[in-house]
C-alpha positions in Angstrom: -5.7 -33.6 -46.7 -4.4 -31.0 -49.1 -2.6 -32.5 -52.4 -1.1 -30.3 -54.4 -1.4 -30.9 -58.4 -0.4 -29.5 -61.6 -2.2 -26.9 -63.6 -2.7 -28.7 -66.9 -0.9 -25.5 -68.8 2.2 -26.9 -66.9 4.3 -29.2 -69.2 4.8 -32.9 -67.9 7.6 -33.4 -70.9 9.6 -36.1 -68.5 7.2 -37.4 -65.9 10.2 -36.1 -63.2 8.4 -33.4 -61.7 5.3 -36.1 -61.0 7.7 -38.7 -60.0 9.4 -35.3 -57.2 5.9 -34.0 -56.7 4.8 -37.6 -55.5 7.7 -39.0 -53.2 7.6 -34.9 -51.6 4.0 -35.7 -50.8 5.0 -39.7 -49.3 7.5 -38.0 -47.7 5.3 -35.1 -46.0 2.4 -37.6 -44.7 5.2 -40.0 -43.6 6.4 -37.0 -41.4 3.4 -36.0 -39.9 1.6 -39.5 -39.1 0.3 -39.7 -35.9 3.2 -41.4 -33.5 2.3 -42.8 -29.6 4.5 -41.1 -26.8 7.3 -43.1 -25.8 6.7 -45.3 -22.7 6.7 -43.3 -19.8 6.3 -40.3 -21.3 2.9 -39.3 -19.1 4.1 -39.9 -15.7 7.5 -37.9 -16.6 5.6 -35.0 -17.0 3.3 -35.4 -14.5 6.2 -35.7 -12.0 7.8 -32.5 -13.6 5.0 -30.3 -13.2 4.5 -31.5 -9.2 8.4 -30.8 -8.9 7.2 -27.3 -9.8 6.6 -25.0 -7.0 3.1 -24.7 -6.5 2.4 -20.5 -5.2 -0.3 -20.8 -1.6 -3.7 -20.2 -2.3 -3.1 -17.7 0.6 -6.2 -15.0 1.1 -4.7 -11.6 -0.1 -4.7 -9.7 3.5 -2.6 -12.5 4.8 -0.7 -12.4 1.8 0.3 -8.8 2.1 0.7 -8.8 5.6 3.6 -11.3 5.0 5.5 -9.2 2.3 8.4 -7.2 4.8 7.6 -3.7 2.3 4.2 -3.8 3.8 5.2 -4.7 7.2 7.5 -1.8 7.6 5.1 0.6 5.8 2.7 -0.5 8.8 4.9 -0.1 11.3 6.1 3.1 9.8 2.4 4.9 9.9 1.3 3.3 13.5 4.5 5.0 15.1 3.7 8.3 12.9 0.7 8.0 14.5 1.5 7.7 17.9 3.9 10.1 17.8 1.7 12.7 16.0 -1.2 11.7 18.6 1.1 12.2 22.0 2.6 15.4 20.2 -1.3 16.7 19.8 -2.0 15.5 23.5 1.0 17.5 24.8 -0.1 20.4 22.8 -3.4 20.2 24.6 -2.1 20.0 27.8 -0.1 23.2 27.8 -3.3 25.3 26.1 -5.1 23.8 29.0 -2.2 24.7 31.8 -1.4 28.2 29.7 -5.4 28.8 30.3 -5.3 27.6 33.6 -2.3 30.4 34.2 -4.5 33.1 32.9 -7.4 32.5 34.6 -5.0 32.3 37.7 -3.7 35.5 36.7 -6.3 37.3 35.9 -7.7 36.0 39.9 -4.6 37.6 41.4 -5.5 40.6 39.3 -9.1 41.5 40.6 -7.7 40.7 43.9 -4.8 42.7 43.6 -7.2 45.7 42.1 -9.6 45.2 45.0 -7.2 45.5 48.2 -5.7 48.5 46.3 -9.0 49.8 46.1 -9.6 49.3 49.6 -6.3 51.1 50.4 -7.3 53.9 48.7 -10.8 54.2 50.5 -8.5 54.0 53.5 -6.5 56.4 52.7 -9.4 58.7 51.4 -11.0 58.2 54.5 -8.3 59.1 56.8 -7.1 62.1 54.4 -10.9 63.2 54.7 -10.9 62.6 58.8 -7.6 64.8 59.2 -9.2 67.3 57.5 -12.3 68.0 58.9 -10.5 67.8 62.0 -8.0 70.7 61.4 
């Protein structure tokens, strides 16, 4: 323990700064003596800190997956992503039929050009048959 004493240069003319000096120092080691907890005093805050909500020792996933932010923010990108997926498949699709159409058009084409070009032999051919005959 710490006692705190007087320098001898300090003057001790009445013996009342002793006689202070000495009850402040009863006084002090009276204060902080060592006391036993009142009767009781264990259990009341043992039942205080049960009474205290305890948080789950839930894993994190589960955890997060039960916040509503989280939730809706999965929601949220699953329905973006079906919807951008079933745009993309529709997008296909009509390349696919618009390429389908072309090839179909381009058929008709060649066809079109062939019995034109068999008209015209026709009609070569009969233009050449009148005139050898006249």
């Amino acid at each position: 323990m710490v006692e705190f004493r007087k320098e001898p240069h300090d003057s001790d003319d009445d013996g009342f700064e002793l006689e202070l000096d000495a009850m402040f120092e009863q006084e002090l080691r009276a204060t902080l003596q060592a006391r036993p907890a009142p009767a009781g005093f264990a259990d009341r805050v043992l039942a205080r800190a049960d009474a205290l909500r305890h948080p789950e020792l839930v894993p994190w996933p589960v955890r997060t997956v039960r916040n509503p932010l989280v939730r809706g923010a999965i929601a949220a990108t699953l329905l973006l992503s079906i919807g951008a997926g079933g745009y993309l498949e529709h997008q296909r699709e009509r390349q696919i039929a618009g390429e389908h159409a072309r090839q179909q058009f381009l058929l008709a084409l060649r066809i079109t050009s062939s019995t034109l070009q068999d008209v015209r032999n026709k009609v070569d051919g009969n233009n050449a048959s009148q005139e050898d005959a006249n």
